[in-house]
Steps between C-alpha positions, in 0.01 A plus 500: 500500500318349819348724784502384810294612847686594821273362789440653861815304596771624269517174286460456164391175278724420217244338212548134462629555130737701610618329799556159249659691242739621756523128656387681862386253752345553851782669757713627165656798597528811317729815492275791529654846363415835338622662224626848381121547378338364790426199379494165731730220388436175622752213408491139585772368718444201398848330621575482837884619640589144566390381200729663334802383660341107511717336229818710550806281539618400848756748732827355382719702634451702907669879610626602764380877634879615471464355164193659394680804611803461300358428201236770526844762534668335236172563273476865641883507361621536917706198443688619865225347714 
């Protein structure tokens, strides 16, 4: 396991093995938690939202609101709306 040193400004400095172990590049960002023990969890977001979404196929197919609607009821089983 790896210390590391919190300086006067809050930040932290992730040691270069680490950082190209975890393939973590300048302006990766991380999700920061703690656990039930109190322990912080940091974990590499390393995939942007529209990144995932880049090779999905192309919108075939457009809705209506009041077709959105009904087929939102008819999934709720409120076929009546």
């Amino acid at each position: 396991m790896t210390s590391v040193t919190l300086s006067s400004k809050g930040q932290l400095t992730i040691p270069r093995q680490l950082r190209e172990s975890l393939g973590l590049t300048p302006g990766t960002r991380l999700m920061v938690s703690v656990d039930q023990d109190g322990r912080l969890i940091l974990v590499p977001s390393l995939y942007e939202p529209e990144e995932l979404f880049r090779h999905r196929p192309a919108v075939q197919r457009t809705m209506t609101l009041e077709e959105m609607d009904r087929a939102i009821a008819a999934a709720a089983g409120r076929e009546d709306a």
